[in-house]
Rosetta silent file (secondary structure, phi, psi, omega in degrees, C-alpha in Angstrom):
SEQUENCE: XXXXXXXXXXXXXXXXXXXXXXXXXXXXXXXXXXXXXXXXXXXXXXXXXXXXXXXXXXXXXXXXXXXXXXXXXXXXXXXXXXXXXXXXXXXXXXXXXXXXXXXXXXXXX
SCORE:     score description
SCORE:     0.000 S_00000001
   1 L     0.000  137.718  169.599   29.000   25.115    7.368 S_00000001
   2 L   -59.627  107.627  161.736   32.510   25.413    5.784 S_00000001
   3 H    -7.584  -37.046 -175.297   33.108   24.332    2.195 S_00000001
   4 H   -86.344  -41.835 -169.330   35.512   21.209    3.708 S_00000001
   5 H   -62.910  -29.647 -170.461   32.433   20.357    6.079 S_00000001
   6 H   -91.756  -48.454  172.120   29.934   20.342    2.734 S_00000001
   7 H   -60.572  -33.921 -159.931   32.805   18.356    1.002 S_00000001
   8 H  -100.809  -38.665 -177.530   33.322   15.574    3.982 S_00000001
   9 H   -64.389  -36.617 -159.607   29.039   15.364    3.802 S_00000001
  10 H  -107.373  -39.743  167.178   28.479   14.624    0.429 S_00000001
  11 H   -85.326    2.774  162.395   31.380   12.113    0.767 S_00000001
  12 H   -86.475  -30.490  176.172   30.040   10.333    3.349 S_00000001
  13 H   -58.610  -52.938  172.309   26.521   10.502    1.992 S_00000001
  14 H   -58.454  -42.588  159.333   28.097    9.095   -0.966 S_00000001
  15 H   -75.298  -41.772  174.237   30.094    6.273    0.426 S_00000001
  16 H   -88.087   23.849  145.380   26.992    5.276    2.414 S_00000001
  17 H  -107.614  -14.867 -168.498   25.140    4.933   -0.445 S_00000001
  18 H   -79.908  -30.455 -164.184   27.576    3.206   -2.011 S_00000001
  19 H   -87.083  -53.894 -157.520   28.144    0.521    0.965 S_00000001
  20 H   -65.502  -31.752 -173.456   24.095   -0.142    1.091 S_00000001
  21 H   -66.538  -77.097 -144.527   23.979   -0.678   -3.128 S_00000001
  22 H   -92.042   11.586  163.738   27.352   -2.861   -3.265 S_00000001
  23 H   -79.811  -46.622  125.234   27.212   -4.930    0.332 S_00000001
  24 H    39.227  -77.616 -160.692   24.438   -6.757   -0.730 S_00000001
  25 H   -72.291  -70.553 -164.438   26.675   -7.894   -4.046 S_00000001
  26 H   -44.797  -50.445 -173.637   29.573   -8.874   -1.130 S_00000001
  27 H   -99.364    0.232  158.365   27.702  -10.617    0.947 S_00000001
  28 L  -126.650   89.437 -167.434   25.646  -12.794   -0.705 S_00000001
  29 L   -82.489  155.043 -151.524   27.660  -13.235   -4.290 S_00000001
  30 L   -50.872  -25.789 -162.346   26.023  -15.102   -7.096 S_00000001
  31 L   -70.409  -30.721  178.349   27.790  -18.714   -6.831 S_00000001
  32 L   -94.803  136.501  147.019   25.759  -19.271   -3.109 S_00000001
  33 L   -44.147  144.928 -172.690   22.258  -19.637   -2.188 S_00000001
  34 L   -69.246  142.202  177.204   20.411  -17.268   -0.527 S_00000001
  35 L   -80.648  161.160 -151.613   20.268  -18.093    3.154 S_00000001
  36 H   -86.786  -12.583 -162.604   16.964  -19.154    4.281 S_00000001
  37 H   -97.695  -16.906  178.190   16.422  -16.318    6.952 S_00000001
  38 H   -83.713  -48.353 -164.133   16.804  -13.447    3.950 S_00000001
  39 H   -59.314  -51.006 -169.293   14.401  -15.621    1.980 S_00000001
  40 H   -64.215  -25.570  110.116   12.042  -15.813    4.904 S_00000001
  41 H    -7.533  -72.133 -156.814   12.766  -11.299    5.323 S_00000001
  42 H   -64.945  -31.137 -167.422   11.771  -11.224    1.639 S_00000001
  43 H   -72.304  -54.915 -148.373    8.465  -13.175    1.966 S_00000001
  44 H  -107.226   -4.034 -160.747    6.877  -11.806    5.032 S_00000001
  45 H   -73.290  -49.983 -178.004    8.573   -8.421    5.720 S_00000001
  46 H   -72.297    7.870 -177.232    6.512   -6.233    3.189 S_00000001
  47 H   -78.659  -45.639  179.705    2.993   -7.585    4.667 S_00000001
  48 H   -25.759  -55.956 -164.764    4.700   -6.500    7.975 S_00000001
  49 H   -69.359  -69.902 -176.167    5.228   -3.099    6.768 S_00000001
  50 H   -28.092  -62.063 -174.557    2.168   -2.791    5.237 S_00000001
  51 H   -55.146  -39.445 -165.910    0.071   -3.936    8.685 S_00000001
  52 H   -65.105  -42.318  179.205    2.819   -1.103   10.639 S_00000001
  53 H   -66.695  -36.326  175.500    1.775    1.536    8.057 S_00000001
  54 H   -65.892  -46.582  172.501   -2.027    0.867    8.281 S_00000001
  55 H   -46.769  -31.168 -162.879   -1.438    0.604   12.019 S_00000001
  56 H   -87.082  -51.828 -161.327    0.553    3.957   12.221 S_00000001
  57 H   -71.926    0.926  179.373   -1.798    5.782    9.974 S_00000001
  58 L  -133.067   28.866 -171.551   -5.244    5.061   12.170 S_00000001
  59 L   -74.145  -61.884 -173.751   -3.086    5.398   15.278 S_00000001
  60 L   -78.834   -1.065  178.652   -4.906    9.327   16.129 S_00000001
  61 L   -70.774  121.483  175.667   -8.115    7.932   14.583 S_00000001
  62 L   -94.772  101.251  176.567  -10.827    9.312   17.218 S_00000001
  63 L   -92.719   38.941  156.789  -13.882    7.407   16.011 S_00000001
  64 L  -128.963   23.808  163.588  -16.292    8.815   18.944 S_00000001
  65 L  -146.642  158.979  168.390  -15.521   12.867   17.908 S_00000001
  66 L    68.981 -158.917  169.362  -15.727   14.294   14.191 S_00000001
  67 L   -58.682    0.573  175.200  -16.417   12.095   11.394 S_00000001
  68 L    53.726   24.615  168.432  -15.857    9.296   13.806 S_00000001
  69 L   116.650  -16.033 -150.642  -13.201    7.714   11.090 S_00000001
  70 H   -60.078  -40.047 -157.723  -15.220    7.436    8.401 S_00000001
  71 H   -84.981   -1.318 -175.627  -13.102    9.182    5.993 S_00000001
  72 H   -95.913  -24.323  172.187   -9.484    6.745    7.307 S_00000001
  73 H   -75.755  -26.608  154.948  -11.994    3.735    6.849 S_00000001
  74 H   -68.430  -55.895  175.103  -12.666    4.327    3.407 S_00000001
  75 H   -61.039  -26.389  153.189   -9.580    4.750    2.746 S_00000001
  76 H   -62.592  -60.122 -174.426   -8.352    1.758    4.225 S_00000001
  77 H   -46.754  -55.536 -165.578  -11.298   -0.130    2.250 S_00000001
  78 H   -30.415  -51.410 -176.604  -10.060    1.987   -0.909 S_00000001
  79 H   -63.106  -58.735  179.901   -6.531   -0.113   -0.263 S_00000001
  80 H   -36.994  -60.372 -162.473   -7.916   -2.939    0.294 S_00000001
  81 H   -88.034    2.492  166.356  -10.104   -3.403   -2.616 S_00000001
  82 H  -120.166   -7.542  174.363   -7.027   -1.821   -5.144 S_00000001
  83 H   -84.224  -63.426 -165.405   -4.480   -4.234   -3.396 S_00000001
  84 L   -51.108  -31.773 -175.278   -6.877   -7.106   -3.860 S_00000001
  85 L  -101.984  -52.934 -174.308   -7.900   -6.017   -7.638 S_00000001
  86 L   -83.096  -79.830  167.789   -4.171   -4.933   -8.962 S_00000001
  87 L   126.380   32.098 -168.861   -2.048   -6.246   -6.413 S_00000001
  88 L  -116.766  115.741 -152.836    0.522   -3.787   -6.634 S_00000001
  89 L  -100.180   -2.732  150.083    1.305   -2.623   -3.407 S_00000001
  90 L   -65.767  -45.348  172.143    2.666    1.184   -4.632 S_00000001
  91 H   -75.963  -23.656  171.993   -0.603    1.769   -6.454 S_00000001
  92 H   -37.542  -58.650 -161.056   -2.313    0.623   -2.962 S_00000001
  93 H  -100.466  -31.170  166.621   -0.924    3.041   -0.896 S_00000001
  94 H  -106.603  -13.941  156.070   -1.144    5.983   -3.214 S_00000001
  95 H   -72.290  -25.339  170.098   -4.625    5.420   -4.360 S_00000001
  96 H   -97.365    5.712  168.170   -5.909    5.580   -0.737 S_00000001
  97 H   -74.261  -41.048  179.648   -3.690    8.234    0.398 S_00000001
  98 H   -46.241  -22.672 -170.195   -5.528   10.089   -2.872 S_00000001
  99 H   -78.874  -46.949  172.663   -8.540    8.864   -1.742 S_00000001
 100 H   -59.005  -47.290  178.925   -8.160   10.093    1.947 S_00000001
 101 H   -61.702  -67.531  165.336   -6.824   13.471    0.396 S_00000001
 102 H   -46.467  -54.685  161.549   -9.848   13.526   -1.353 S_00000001
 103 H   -35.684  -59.095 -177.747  -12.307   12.645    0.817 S_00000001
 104 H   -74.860  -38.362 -172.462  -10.850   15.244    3.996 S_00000001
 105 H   -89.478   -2.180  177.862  -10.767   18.800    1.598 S_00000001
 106 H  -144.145    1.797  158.532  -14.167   17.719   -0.187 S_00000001
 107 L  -101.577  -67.812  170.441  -16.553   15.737    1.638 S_00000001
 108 L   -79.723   86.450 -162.370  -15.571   15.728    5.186 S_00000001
 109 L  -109.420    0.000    0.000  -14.408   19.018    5.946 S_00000001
């Protein structure tokens, strides 16, 4: 790529970062209530993700060859039981992928 091509990239990458931080600000500005269909987005959308991510990640689980799952089923309990005791849904997700990570290079190999 051409120096003008590397220059036109980084300013679009930059204007579309710019548009997702400040649209936000535009379109719902402080003086109005939040519309009821963003509130209803904010409530239910990260359980969503969360069920799409468990779903995606036990998608290839073959429980009748291999460990037969055991080590993606811990690790789902692992979430479970660190969502349920912290509730923090970042610490969730990276204590069972460590947990998985552990578990496949030193138990189940």
């Amino acid at each position: 790529m051409s120096v003008t091509q590397h220059i036109i990239m980084i300013g679009a990458t930059v204007m579309a970062t710019m548009l997702t931080r400040f649209l936000p600000f535009i379109v719902f500005p402080s003086g109005r209530p939040t519309p009821g269909y963003v509130r209803y987005l904010g409530k239910y959308l990260p359980s969503a993700m969360f069920g799409l991510l468990v779903v995606y990640s036990l998608k290839d689980t073959n429980v009748f060859a291999g460990n037969h799952g055991l080590p993606e089923f811990i690790a789902v309990a692992a979430v479970a039981a660190l969502h349920l005791w912290k509730r923090q849904m970042l610490l969730s997700i990276a204590g069972g992928t460590v947990c998985y990570m552990l578990l496949v290079q030193f138990i189940f190999k």
